[in-house]
C-alpha positions as CSV (number, residue, x, y, z in Angstrom):
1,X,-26.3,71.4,78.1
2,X,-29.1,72.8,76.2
3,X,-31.7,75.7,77.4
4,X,-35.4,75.5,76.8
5,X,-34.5,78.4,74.5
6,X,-31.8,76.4,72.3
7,X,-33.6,73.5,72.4
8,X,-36.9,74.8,70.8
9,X,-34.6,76.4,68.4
10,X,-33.0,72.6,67.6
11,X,-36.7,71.9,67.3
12,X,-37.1,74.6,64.7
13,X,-34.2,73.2,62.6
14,X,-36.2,70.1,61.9
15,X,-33.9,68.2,63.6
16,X,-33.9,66.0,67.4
17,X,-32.4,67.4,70.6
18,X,-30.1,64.5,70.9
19,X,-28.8,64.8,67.1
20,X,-27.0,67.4,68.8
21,X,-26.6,66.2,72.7
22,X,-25.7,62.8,72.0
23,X,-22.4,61.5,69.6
24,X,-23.7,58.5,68.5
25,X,-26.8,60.0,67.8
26,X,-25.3,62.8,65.7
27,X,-23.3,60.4,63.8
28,X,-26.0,58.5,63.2
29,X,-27.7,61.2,61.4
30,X,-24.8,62.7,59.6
31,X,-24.7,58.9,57.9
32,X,-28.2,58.9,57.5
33,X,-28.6,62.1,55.9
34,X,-30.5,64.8,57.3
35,X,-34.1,66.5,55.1
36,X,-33.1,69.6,52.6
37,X,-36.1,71.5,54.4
38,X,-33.4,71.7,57.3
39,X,-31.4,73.8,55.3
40,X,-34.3,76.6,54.7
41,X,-35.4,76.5,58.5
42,X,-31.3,76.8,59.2
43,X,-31.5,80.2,56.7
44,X,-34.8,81.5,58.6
45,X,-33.4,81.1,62.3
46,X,-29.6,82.1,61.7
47,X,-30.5,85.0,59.1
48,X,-27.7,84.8,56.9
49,X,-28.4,83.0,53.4
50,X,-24.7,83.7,52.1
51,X,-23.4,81.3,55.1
52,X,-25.0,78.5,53.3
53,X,-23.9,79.3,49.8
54,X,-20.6,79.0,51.1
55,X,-20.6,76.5,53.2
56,X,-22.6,74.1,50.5
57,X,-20.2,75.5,48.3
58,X,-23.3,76.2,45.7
59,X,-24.7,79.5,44.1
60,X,-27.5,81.6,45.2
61,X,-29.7,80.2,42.4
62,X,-28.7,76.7,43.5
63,X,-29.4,76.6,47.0
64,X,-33.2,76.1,47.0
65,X,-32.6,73.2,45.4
66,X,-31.0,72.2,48.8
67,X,-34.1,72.5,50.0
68,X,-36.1,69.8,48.0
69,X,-33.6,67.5,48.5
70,X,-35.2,63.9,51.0
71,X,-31.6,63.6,52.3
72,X,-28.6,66.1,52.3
73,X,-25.2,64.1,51.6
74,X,-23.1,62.9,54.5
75,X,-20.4,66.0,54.0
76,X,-22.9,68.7,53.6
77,X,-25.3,66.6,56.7
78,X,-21.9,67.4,58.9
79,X,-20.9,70.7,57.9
80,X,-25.0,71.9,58.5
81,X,-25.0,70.4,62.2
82,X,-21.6,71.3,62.4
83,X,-22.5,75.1,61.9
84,X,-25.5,74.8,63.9
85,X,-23.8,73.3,66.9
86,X,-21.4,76.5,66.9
87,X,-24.5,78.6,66.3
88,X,-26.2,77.5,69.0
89,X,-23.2,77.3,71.4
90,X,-23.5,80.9,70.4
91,X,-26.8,81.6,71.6
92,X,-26.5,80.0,74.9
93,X,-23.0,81.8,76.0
94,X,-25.0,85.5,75.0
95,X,-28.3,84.1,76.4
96,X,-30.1,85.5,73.3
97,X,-30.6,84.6,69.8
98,X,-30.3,88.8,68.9
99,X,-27.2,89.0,71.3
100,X,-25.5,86.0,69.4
101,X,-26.5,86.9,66.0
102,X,-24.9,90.8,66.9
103,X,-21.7,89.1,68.5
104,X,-21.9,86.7,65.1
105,X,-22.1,89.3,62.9
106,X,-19.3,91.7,64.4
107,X,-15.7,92.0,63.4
108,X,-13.7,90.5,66.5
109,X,-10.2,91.1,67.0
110,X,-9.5,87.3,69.1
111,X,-10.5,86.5,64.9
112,X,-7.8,88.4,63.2
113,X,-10.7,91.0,63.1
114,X,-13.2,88.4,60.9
115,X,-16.7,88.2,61.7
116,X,-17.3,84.9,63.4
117,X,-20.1,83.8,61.1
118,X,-18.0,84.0,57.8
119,X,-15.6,81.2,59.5
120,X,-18.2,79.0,59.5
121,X,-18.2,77.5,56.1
122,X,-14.9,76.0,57.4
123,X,-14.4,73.3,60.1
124,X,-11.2,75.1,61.4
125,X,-13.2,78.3,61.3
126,X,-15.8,77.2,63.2
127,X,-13.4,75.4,65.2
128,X,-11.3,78.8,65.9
129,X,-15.2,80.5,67.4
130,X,-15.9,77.3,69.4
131,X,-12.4,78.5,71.0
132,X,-13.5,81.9,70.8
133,X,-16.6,81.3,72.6
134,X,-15.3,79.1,75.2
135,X,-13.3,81.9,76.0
136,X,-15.7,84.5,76.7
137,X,-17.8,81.9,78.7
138,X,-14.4,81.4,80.9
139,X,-14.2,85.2,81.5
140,X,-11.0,85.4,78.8
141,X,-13.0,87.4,76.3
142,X,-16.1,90.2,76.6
Protein backbone atom coordinates (compact mmCIF):
# COMPACT_ATOMS: atom_id res chain seq x y z
CA UNK A 1 0.00 0.00 0.00
CA UNK A 2 1.13 3.38 -0.92
CA UNK A 3 1.65 6.58 1.56
CA UNK A 4 0.56 10.01 0.72
CA UNK A 5 4.26 10.48 0.51
CA UNK A 6 4.96 7.73 -2.20
CA UNK A 7 2.10 8.42 -3.91
CA UNK A 8 2.72 12.19 -4.64
CA UNK A 9 6.08 10.89 -5.60
CA UNK A 10 4.27 8.39 -8.28
CA UNK A 11 2.52 11.58 -9.18
CA UNK A 12 5.88 13.23 -9.82
CA UNK A 13 7.04 10.42 -12.08
CA UNK A 14 4.34 11.40 -14.62
CA UNK A 15 2.82 8.41 -14.15
CA UNK A 16 -0.94 7.01 -12.29
CA UNK A 17 -1.06 5.53 -8.84
CA UNK A 18 -2.65 2.43 -10.06
CA UNK A 19 0.19 1.95 -12.90
CA UNK A 20 1.88 0.81 -9.96
CA UNK A 21 -1.05 -0.60 -7.44
CA UNK A 22 -2.85 -2.36 -9.86
CA UNK A 23 -1.34 -5.49 -12.34
CA UNK A 24 -3.46 -5.07 -15.01
CA UNK A 25 -3.05 -1.61 -14.98
CA UNK A 26 0.79 -1.79 -15.01
CA UNK A 27 0.66 -4.07 -17.80
CA UNK A 28 -1.38 -2.14 -19.52
CA UNK A 29 1.03 0.68 -19.54
CA UNK A 30 4.20 -1.30 -19.98
CA UNK A 31 2.34 -2.31 -23.58
CA UNK A 32 1.31 1.05 -24.14
CA UNK A 33 4.44 2.64 -23.60
CA UNK A 34 4.94 5.10 -21.05
CA UNK A 35 6.17 9.32 -22.12
CA UNK A 36 10.26 9.93 -22.30
CA UNK A 37 9.60 12.97 -19.97
CA UNK A 38 9.09 10.07 -17.32
CA UNK A 39 12.52 9.23 -17.63
CA UNK A 40 13.85 12.98 -16.64
CA UNK A 41 11.35 13.31 -13.69
CA UNK A 42 12.68 9.55 -12.67
CA UNK A 43 16.49 11.27 -12.78
CA UNK A 44 15.19 14.40 -10.72
CA UNK A 45 13.42 12.36 -7.87
CA UNK A 46 15.89 9.25 -7.57
CA UNK A 47 19.13 11.48 -8.03
CA UNK A 48 21.23 9.20 -9.76
CA UNK A 49 21.53 9.80 -13.73
CA UNK A 50 24.13 6.81 -14.21
CA UNK A 51 21.17 4.31 -13.02
CA UNK A 52 19.46 5.21 -16.17
CA UNK A 53 22.38 4.97 -18.56
CA UNK A 54 22.65 1.61 -17.39
CA UNK A 55 19.58 0.42 -17.11
CA UNK A 56 18.58 1.99 -20.86
CA UNK A 57 21.73 0.49 -21.68
CA UNK A 58 22.54 4.05 -23.58
CA UNK A 59 25.41 6.68 -23.14
CA UNK A 60 25.40 9.83 -21.16
CA UNK A 61 25.07 11.92 -24.44
CA UNK A 62 22.17 9.65 -25.44
CA UNK A 63 19.93 9.64 -22.69
CA UNK A 64 18.15 13.01 -23.14
CA UNK A 65 17.06 11.73 -26.10
CA UNK A 66 15.01 9.44 -23.88
CA UNK A 67 13.43 12.21 -22.89
CA UNK A 68 11.79 13.51 -26.12
CA UNK A 69 10.70 10.33 -26.90
CA UNK A 70 6.10 10.20 -26.99
CA UNK A 71 6.39 6.51 -25.88
CA UNK A 72 9.40 4.59 -24.34
CA UNK A 73 9.51 0.84 -25.77
CA UNK A 74 7.79 -1.93 -24.00
CA UNK A 75 11.38 -3.29 -22.47
CA UNK A 76 12.70 -0.08 -21.36
CA UNK A 77 8.56 0.95 -20.26
CA UNK A 78 9.19 -2.27 -17.69
CA UNK A 79 12.57 -1.98 -16.56
CA UNK A 80 11.67 2.17 -15.69
CA UNK A 81 8.44 1.02 -13.53
CA UNK A 82 10.26 -1.85 -12.59
CA UNK A 83 13.08 0.34 -10.95
CA UNK A 84 10.63 2.69 -9.62
CA UNK A 85 8.51 0.15 -7.88
CA UNK A 86 11.78 -1.06 -6.02
CA UNK A 87 12.54 2.64 -5.42
CA UNK A 88 9.62 3.41 -3.94
CA UNK A 89 9.26 0.21 -1.96
CA UNK A 90 12.44 1.78 -0.68
CA UNK A 91 11.07 4.85 0.46
CA UNK A 92 8.19 3.54 2.28
CA UNK A 93 10.19 0.75 4.40
CA UNK A 94 12.71 3.95 5.61
CA UNK A 95 9.77 6.37 5.73
CA UNK A 96 11.89 9.01 3.91
CA UNK A 97 12.92 9.66 0.49
CA UNK A 98 16.71 10.93 2.17
CA UNK A 99 16.64 7.77 4.40
CA UNK A 100 16.05 5.50 1.31
CA UNK A 101 18.28 7.27 -1.09
CA UNK A 102 21.22 6.96 2.00
CA UNK A 103 20.27 3.17 2.49
CA UNK A 104 20.26 3.05 -1.64
CA UNK A 105 23.37 4.45 -1.98
CA UNK A 106 25.36 2.45 0.76
CA UNK A 107 27.43 -0.67 0.34
CA UNK A 108 25.34 -3.49 2.18
CA UNK A 109 26.73 -6.65 3.14
CA UNK A 110 23.05 -8.85 2.71
CA UNK A 111 24.33 -7.55 -1.26
CA UNK A 112 27.73 -9.13 -1.40
CA UNK A 113 28.63 -5.58 -0.14
CA UNK A 114 27.02 -3.77 -3.55
CA UNK A 115 25.16 -0.72 -3.27
CA UNK A 116 21.47 -1.49 -3.81
CA UNK A 117 20.88 1.10 -6.46
CA UNK A 118 23.66 -0.20 -8.87
CA UNK A 119 21.50 -3.71 -8.95
CA UNK A 120 18.95 -2.02 -10.38
CA UNK A 121 19.60 -1.94 -14.05
CA UNK A 122 18.98 -5.68 -13.66
CA UNK A 123 15.67 -7.51 -12.93
CA UNK A 124 17.51 -10.11 -10.64
CA UNK A 125 19.22 -7.15 -9.07
CA UNK A 126 16.36 -5.42 -8.30
CA UNK A 127 14.76 -8.54 -7.54
CA UNK A 128 17.71 -9.49 -4.91
CA UNK A 129 16.82 -5.57 -2.91
CA UNK A 130 13.02 -6.34 -3.15
CA UNK A 131 14.34 -9.45 -0.93
CA UNK A 132 16.61 -7.21 0.80
CA UNK A 133 13.93 -4.83 1.73
CA UNK A 134 11.39 -7.25 2.65
CA UNK A 135 13.74 -8.25 5.08
CA UNK A 136 14.45 -5.34 6.95
CA UNK A 137 10.65 -4.51 7.00
CA UNK A 138 10.33 -8.15 8.72
CA UNK A 139 12.89 -7.26 11.36
CA UNK A 140 15.65 -9.68 9.51
CA UNK A 141 17.83 -6.74 8.47
CA UNK A 142 18.64 -2.99 10.11
Amino acid sequence: MQTASTSELIKQFNISVATLNNQAEYIRTVRDGIPGTTVRNAIQVIGNRELFIRLFDTTSANLSRYYHKKKLNRIDTEELLDTLRVFLEAVTIWGDIDQARDWLNTSVPALAGEKPINLFDTFEGRNWVRQILRKIQSGEFS
